[in-house]
C-alpha positions in Angstrom: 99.7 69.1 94.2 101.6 72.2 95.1 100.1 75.7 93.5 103.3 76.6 91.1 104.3 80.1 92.1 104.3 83.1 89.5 105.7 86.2 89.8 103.2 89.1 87.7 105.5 91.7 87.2 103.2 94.4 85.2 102.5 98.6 86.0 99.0 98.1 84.1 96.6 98.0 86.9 93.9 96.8 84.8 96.0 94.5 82.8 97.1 93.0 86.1 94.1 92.6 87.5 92.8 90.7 84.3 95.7 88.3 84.2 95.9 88.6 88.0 92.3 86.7 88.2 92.9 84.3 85.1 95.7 82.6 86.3 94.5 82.2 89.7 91.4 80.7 88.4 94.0 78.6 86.5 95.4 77.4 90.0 98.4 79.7 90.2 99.9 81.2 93.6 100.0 85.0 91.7 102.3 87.6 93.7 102.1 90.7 91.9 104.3 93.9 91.7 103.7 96.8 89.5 107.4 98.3 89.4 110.5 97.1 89.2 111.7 98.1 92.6 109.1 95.5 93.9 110.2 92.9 91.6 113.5 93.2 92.7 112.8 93.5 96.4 110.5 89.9 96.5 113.2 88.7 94.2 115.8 89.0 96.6 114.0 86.7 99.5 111.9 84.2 96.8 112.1 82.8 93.8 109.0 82.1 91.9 108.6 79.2 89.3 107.7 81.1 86.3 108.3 84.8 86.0 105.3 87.2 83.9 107.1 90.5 83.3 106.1 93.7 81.2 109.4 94.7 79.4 108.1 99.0 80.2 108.4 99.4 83.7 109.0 102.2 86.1 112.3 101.9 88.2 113.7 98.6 86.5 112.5 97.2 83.3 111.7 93.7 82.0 115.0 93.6 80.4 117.1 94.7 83.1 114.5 92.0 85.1 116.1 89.2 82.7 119.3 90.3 83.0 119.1 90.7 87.1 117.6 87.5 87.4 119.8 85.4 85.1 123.3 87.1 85.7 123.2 88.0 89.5 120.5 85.3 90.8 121.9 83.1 88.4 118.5 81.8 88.1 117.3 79.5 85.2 113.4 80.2 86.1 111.3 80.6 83.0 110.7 84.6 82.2 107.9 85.4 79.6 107.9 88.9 79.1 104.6 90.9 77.8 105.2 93.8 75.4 103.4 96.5 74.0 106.4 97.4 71.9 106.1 95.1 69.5 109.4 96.2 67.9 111.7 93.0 67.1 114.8 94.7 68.8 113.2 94.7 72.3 112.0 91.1 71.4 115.5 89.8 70.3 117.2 91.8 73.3 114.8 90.2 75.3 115.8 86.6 74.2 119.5 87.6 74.2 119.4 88.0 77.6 117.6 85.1 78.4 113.7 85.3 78.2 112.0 82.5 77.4 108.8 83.4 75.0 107.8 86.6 74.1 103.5 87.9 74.4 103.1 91.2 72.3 99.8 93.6 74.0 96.9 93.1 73.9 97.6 90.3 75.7 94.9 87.0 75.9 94.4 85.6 78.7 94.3 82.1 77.6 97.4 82.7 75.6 99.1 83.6 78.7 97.9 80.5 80.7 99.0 78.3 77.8 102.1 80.1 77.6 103.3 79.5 80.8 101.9 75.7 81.2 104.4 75.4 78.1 107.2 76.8 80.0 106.3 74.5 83.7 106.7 71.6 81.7 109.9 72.3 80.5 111.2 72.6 83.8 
């Protein structure tokens, strides 16, 4: 079975190297970028299956990632977007502009891999 490809979009070097390692042991093909301007840049030649993206970023942020990827890519891919700022209004601009599930920091691991198992099978 092919490896279903995941795009770890997160500036947290040791948060990314955490989830980084879990979902690869979960039997994910992880490409990882830690700013927006490499988000964008491997967005522009692939397109991943699932999308993991922190909404604080330098250079572009999760939301503009949303928006990017569903207005000018006019990609459907699932986006779960990891926040520290738990405050709603990020979360319901978030799903406004099309994110699919929402992970509030600290972030488990687990949650994550069930999280985006949830999202695969919806596709």
């Amino acid at each position: 079975m092919d490896k279903k490809r995941l795009l770890l979009a997160e500036d947290d070097e040791l948060l990314a190297s955490l989830l980084n390692f879990r979902l690869k042991k979960g039997g994910y093909e992880v490409n990882h970028s830690s700013n927006g301007k490499e988000v964008k840049e491997f967005l522009s030649k692939n397109m991943p299956d699932i999308i993991v993206s922190d909404i604080m970023m330098p250079y572009f942020s999760g939301m503009e990632l949303i928006a990017y990827v569903r207005k000018e890519l006019k990609s459907q891919v699932p986006i779960i977007i990891i926040s520290s700022a738990g405050n709603e209004e990020n979360v319901l601009n978030a799903f406004e502009l099309g994110a699919n599930d929402f992970i509030s920091k600290p972030v488990s691991p687990s949650e994550l891999l069930v999280r985006v198992a949830r999202e695969l099978k919806k596709t």
